[in-house]
N, C-alpha and C positions, 0 to 999 in steps of 0.2 A: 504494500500500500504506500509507503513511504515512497519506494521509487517512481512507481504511477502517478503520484498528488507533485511531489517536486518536479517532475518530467511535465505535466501537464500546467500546471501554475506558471515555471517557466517559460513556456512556450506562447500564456496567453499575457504576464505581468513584465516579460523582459527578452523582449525579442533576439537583441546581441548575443545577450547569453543562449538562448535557442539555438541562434544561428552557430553559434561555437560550438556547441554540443553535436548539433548534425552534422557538424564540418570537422568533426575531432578524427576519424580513418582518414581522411587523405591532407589535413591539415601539415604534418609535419611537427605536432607540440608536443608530441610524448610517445611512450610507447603504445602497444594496439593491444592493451591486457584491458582486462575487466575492472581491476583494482582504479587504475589508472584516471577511464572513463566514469567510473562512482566518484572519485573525487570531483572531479570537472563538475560534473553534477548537482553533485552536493553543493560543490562552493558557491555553484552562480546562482543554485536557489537559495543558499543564505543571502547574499548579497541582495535577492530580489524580496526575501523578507526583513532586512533591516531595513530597505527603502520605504517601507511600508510602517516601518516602526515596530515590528515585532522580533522578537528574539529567535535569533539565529541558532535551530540544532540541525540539520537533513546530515550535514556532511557525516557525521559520526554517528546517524542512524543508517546511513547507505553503504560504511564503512562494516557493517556488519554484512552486507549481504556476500554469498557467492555465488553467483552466477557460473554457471561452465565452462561457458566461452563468451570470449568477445563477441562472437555472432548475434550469439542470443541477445544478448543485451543492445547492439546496434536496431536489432527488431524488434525488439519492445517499443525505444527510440521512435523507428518509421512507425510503427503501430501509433506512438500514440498522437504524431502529426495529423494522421486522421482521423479524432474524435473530435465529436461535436460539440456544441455552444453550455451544453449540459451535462457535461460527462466528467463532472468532480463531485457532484451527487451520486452518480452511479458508482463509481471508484468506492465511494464511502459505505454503498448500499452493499455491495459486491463482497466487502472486506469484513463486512460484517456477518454477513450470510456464512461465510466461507471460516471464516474465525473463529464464530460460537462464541464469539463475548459472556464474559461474566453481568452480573447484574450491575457493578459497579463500574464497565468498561462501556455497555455498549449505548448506542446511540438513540435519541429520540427519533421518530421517524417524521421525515419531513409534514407529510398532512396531519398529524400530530403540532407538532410547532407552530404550523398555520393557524390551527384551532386556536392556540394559547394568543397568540400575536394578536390574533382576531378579536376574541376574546377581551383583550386587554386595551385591544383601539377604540371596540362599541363602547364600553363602559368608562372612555375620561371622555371629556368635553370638547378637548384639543388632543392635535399629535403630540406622542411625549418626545419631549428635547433630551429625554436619556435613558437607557434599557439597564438592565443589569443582571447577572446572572452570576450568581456567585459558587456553581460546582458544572463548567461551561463545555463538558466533554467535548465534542467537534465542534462546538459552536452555530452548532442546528437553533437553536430557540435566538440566539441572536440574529442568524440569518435570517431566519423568520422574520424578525422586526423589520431590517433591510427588503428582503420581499416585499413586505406591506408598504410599506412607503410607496416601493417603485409603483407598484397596483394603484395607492392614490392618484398619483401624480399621472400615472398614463393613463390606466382605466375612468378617474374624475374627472380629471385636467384640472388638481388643484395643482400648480407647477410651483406654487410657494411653501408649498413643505418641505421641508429642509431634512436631511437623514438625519437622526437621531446619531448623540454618540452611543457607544456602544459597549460597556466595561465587562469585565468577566475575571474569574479566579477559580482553578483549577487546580489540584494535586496533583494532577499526575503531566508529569513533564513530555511524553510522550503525544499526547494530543494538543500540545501548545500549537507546535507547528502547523499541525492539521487546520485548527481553526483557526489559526490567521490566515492562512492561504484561503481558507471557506469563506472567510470577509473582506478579503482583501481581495477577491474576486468577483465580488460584488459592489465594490470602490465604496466602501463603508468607512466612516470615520468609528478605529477601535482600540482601546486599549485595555490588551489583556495581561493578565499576572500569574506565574506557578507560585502558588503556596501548598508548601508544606507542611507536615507536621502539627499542623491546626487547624482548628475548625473553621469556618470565615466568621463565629460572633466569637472568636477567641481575643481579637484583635485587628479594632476597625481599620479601615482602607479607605473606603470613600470618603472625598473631603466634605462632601454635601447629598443633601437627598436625591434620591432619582422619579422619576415618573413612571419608572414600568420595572416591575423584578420578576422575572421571568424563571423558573427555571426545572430541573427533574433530579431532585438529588437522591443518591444513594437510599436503599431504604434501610430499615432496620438495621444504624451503625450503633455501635456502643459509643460511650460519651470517653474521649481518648485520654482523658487524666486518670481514670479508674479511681472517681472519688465512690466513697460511700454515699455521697449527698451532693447536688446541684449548685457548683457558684455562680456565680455570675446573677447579673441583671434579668429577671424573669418576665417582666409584667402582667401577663396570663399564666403563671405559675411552672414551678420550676419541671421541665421532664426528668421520666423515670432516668436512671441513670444506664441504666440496660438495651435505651435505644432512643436514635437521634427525630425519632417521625416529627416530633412535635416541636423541636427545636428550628427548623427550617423555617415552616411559616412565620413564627414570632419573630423570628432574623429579618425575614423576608418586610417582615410588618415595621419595625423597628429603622430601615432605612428609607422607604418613601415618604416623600412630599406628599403635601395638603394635593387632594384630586389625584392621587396615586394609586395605582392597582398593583398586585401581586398576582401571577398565576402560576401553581405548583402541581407537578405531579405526583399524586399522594397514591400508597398502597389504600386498598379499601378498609384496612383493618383499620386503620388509625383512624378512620371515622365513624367506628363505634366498638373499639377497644373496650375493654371489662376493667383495664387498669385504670386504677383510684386516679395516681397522679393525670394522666392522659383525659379521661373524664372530668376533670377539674378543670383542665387548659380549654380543653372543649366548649364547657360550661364559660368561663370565661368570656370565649373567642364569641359566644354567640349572645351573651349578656351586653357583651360593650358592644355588640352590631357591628363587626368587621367583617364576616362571614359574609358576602353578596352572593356568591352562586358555587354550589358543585356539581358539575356533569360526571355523570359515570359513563365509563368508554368500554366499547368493546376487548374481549379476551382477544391474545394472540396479535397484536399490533407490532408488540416490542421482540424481537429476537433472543434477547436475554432471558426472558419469559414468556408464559401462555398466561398468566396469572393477570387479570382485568385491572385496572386503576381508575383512580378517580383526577380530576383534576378540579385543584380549589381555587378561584375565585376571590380573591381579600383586597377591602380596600382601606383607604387610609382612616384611624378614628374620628377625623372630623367630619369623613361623610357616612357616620355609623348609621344605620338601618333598621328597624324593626323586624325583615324575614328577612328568609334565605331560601331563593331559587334555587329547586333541584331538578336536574336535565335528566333525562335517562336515554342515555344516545346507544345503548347495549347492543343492539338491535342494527345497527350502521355498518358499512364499511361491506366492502367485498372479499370471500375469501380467493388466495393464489394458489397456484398450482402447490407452491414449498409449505402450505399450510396457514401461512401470513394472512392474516388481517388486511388491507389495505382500506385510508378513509378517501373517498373523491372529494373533489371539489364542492360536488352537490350535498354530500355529508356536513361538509364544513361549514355550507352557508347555512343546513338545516341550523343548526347547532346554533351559530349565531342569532338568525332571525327570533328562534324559539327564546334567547336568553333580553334580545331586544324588545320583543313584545309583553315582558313581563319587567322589563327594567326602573328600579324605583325612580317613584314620582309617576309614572304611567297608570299605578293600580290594577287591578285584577280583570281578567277581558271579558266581556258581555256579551251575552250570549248572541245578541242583534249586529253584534259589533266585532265578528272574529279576528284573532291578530295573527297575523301568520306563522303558527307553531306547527312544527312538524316533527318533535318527539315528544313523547310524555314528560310533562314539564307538574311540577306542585312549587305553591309559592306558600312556604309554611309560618307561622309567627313563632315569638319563644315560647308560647306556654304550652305550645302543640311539639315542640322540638324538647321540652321540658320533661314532657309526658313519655318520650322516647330516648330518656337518656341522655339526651343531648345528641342526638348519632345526628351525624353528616354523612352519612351514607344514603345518597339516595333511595338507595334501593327501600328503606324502611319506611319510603315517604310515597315512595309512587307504586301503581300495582305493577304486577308484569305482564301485563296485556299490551303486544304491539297496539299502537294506532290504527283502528282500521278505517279511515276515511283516505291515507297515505297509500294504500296499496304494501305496508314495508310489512305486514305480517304474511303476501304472498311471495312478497319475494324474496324474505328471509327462508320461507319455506322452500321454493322452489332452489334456492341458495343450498339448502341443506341436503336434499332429493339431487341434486347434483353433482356433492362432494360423495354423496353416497356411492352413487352410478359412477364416479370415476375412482373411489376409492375400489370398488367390488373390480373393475375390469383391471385397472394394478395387480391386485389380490391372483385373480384370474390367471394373468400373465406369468406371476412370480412360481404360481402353484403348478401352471405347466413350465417350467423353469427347473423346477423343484423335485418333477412328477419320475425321473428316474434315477433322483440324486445317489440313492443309495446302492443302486444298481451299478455305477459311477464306481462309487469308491469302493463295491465289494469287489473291484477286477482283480483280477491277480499281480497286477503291474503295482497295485496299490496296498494291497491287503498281503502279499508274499515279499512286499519288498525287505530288503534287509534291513533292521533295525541295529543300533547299538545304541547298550546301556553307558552313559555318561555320567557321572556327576554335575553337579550345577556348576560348581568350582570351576570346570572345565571348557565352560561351555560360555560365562562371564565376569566380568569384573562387580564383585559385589563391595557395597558401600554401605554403614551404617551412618545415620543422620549425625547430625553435629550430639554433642553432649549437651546438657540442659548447663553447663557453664559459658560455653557458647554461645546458644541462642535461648534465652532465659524468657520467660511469659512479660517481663517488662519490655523486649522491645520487638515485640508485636502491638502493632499500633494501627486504628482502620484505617488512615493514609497513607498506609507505607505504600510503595508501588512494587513489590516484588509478592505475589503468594505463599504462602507457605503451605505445605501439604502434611494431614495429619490422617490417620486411619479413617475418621468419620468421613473422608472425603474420596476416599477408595469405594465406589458404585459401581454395579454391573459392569464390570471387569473396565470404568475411565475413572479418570480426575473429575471429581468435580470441581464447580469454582468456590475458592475458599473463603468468600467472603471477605471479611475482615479480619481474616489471620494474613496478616501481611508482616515486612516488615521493609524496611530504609533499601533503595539502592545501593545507598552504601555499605550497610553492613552486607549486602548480599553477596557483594564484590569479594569481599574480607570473607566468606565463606562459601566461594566461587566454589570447590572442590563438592560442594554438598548440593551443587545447581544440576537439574536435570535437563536431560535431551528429549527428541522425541524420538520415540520408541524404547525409552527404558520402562523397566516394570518397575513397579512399586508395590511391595510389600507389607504387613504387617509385618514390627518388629516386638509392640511393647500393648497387650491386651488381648480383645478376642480377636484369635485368628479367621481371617476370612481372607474369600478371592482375592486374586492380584489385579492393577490395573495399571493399562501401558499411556504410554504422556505423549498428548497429540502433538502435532508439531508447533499451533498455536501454545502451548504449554513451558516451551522449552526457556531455559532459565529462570522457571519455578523451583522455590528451595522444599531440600527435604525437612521435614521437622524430628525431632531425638527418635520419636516413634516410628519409622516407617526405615524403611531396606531396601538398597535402589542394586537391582539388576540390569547391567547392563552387557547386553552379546557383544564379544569382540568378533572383527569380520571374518575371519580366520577359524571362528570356530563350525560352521554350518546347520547354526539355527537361524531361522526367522525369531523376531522378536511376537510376531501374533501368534504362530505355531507353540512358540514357548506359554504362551499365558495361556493358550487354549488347555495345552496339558498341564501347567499349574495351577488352573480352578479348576481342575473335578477335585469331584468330591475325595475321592483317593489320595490328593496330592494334598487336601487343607488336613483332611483328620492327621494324615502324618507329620505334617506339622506341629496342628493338635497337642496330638500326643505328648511332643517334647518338649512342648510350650511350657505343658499343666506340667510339668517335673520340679518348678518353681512358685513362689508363693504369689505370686503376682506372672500372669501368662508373659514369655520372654522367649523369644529363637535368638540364636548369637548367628554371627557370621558363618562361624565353621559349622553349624548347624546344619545351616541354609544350604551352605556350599556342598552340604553331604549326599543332599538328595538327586536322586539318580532320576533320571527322564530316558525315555525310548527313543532314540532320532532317528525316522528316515529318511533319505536320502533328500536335499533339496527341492529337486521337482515334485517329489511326493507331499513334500510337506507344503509348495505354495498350493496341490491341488487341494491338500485337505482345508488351508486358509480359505481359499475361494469358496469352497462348500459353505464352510461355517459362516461366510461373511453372506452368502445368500439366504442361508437361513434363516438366520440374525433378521436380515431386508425383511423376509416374508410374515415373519413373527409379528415385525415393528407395525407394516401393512395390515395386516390382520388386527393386530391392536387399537388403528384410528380409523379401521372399519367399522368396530365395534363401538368406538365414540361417536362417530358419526352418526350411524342410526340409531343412538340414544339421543342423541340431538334433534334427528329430524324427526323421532317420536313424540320427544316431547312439546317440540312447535304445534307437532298435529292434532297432539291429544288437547292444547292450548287453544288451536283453532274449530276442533267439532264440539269442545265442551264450555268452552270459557263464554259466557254475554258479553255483548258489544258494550264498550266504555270511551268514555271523551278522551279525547287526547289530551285534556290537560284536568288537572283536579281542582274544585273549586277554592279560592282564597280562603285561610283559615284562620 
């Protein structure tokens, strides 16, 4: 992605440097290596981001790649001279797809960020003269703002609005670059900042209040001092200290100007959470009348999750409220081939229209007089949101009956009835795919091949994690930018993402020898033993933690790394484990352990045929699985549509 975004940015923010880059083989400046032409690269897209006023890192993110050959890389090069006017959106969309981002990595999705921008222009009175986003991953919710403007100014023809500046603060140094070149491509006035090691209400930045705080932060982080109890400046009360949900908004509240909005994207839980503290901030948040609107959005939007969000709505206390508009947009958005959500443009405006026809000072719509609402919209007061706990979760406010005057309860359905029908003929395909697998592997070319018995020892270089002097539970920190991997995050034989067990780049460096690749296994070392799981390539220079035992195949020995994990989870290969675990008082394998156990290996082609089996398998299983979701979905739409009575699309004023 780095290469892609620097190649492209260059090509469209600083032409010379382009022109150098394509003229580098027959130029006569250097040698015709790989190394070579990544630097050229890297430098002229630093140089094209300090112009810009952003901070210069590509050279020493492209400094990492290898490429094979010069070739390849001159075609990338010509590749990306002919991509079009939109094709740094896609690079982003691509990278992410392809990546598997954690929840803490990946990106808001562009008609997502429309929403917020949108959102956040209906509700002040003027265009805001400042944005702010203070956890600015690629700098999508920013651009968003940029968007909007340009849409004024061409689709209004107001030509006197001026772009908004632009600010942002980021932990993680790796997406700096990404979203300056994301705004600097859009000729946005911006100025962004990597902080570290702190929260953004640890220690203010902005010299003055802004007009728009935009942003989708991290969900469920712990509070990174590991106090027993809440410092700092609360004013809606202090959050539990065990997670950040409720700390955002208040930040978010806390830097806008008089006619200021906030829009955040919030997990659903924190809008009607059970915890005392969170319930109180809640309480709060809707007693002083800051709470103006939350929309509930469709599952499956975000890549990092299928898990549904909400997004809140806040505006400044002096234009405090008496209710709180709740959207229910669940219902929206198109599903894709890769299983994505996506929202259209016609979603976005529903969204809006429905939040503008109930906008305070308007009052509640009459029945002679309809306002153009096109999701199930309730405009609730406090003693009705009292009565419910305070929850801001729409969903407890509105029924779940689609609208049926919209047509979206048919074509949710017909939406559903069609993921089906392509889910079954996949299914289908995979199952005659499938239909003589085992016929396959009982040949005798595969089933008589010779095996030998190896030791593991033999077969890789086994490492145990750092010692807990080493890497101690103080300096894992939720901003550190490097993962850390613990037993609980060994799944169905992958890494999961580890949340906020991270720690410093720099300490990671200092314990470079304990960083994994991809395709190492990873092991229990210290508790209950279970399956191994191997480190995607997205994964690599994630640290081990004290607990976990990293195998890795040298080339020389002739295993595959998937053939090896296939035969390290059965069941056969954990109980023996097991066994020698439980010989101590707390479950423990050591090195030499590890290294003792013997495996069957045959011969290389045999063993990718048996990988290809397993991995189609695997396919057909997963298939089968979101067949099975599928038409529980499209069940329950239907059983929603023969049994449910016709209801308003909006609820009356309470």
């Amino acid at each position: 992605m780095n290469l892609l975004a620097a190649l492209y940015f260059l090509r469209m923010m600083r032409p010379e440097g382009w022109q150098r880059v394509k003229a580098y083989p027959t130029s006569g400046d250097g040698p015709r290596i790989s190394g070579a032409l990544l630097r050229l690269i890297g430098s002229e897209a630093d140089v094209a981001l300090r112009e810009v006023g952003a901070l210069p890192d590509t050279r020493d993110a492209l400094a990492r790649l290898e490429p094979r050959r010069f070739e390849d890389l001159m075609e990338v090069v010509r590749l990306v001279g002919s991509l079009g006017p939109h094709a740094f959106q896609l690079i982003i969309e691509g990278y992410e797809e392809k990546a598997q981002l954690g929840s803490r990595e990946f990106f808001t999705p562009l008609p997502v960020a429309h929403l917020m921008a949108g959102l956040g222009w209906a509700a002040r009175e003027t265009a805001p003269g400042s944005t702010y986003d203070p956890y600015f991953r690629g700098g999508e919710l920013l651009g968003a703002v940029a968007d909007m403007t340009m849409w004024v100014r061409l689709g209004m023809g107001l030509t006197d609005v001026s772009m908004p500046r632009l600010l942002g603060q980021t932990p993680k140094r790796a997406t700096l670059p990404l979203a300056s070149m994301n705004l600097a491509l859009r000729r946005a006035r911006f100025t962004l900042r990597l902080k570290t090691g702190e929260q953004p209400w640890e220690r203010p930045w902005l010299k003055k209040p802004v007009d728009l705080v935009l942003t989708n932060p991290p969900f469920n982080m712990k509070d990174a001092s590991l106090e027993t109890t809440r410092a700092g400046d609360w004013p809606y009360g202090a959050p539990p200290v065990g997670n950040d949900n409720l700390a955002y908004p208040q930040y978010a509240l806390s830097v806008l100007a008089e006619g200021g909005r906030a829009a955040l994207v919030m997990p659903n839980k924190a809008g009607n959470s059970g915890n005392v503290a969170e319930r109180a901030i809640r309480r709060a948040l809707v007693d002083q009348g800051v709470v103006e609107c939350v929309v509930a959005l469709p599952d499956r939007l975000f890549s990092g999750t299928s898990v549904p969000v909400c997004v809140w709505l806040l505006r400044h206390p002096a234009d405090a409220g008496d209710h709180v508009l709740f959207l229910d947009a669940r219902d929206l958005g198109a599903l894709q081939r890769d299983g994505r959500r996506v929202l259209a443009h016609n979603d976005i405006s529903s969204v809006i229209d429905s939040y503008s026809a109930f906008r305070p000072g308007y009052g509640p719509a009459r029945t002679y007089d309809p306002p153009p609402v096109t999701v199930p919209s309730a405009r609730v007061d406090r003693e009705s949101l009292r009565r419910t706990g305070y929850s801001l979760n729409p969903i407890d406010h509105i029924g779940g009956s689609p609208v049926p005057d919209s047509g979206m309860s048919n074509v949710a359905e017909a939406e559903a009835w069609a993921e089906v029908s392509r889910l079954t003929g996949h299914c289908r395909y995979l199952d005659e795919r499938t239909a003589d697998l085992r016929a396959v592997l009982e040949t005798d070319r595969v089933c008589q091949a010779p095996r030998r018995k190896v030791p593991l020892a033999e077969l890789c270089d086994i490492q145990t994690g750092p010692s807990h002097a080493l890497l101690a539970p103080k300096d894992r920190i939720p901003h550190g930018e490097v993962p850390v991997v613990f037993p609980k995050h060994l799944r169905d034989g992958e890494v999961s993402d580890s949340g906020d067990e991270r720690i410093s780049s720099e300490l990671a460096e200092r314990l470079k020898r304990y960083r994994l690749e991809a395709g190492d296994i990873v092991c229990v070392r210290t508790g209950a033993m279970g399956p191994p799981a191997l480190v995607r390539p997205d994964q690599a220079g994630w640290l081990m933690s004290s607990n976990v035992i990293r195998l890795r195949c040298r080339g020389e020995s002739g295993v595959l790394p998937d053939f090896l994990l296939a035969v390290l989870s059965r069941p056969e290969a954990i109980g023996w484990l097991r066994d020698r675990a439980a010989a101590t008082a707390v479950p423990f394998i050591t090195k030499a352990v590890l290294g003792s156990q013997e495996v069957l290996l045959p011969p290389l082609d045999v063993q990718q045929e048996i990988v290809e089996s397993l991995v189609l398998l695997q396919e057909r299983s997963t298939a089968h699985r979101e067949l099975a979701e599928a038409i529980t979905r499209a069940r329950g739409l239907l059983v929603a549509q023969l049994t449910g009575s016709p209801t308003s699309a909006t609820s009356p004023a309470t």
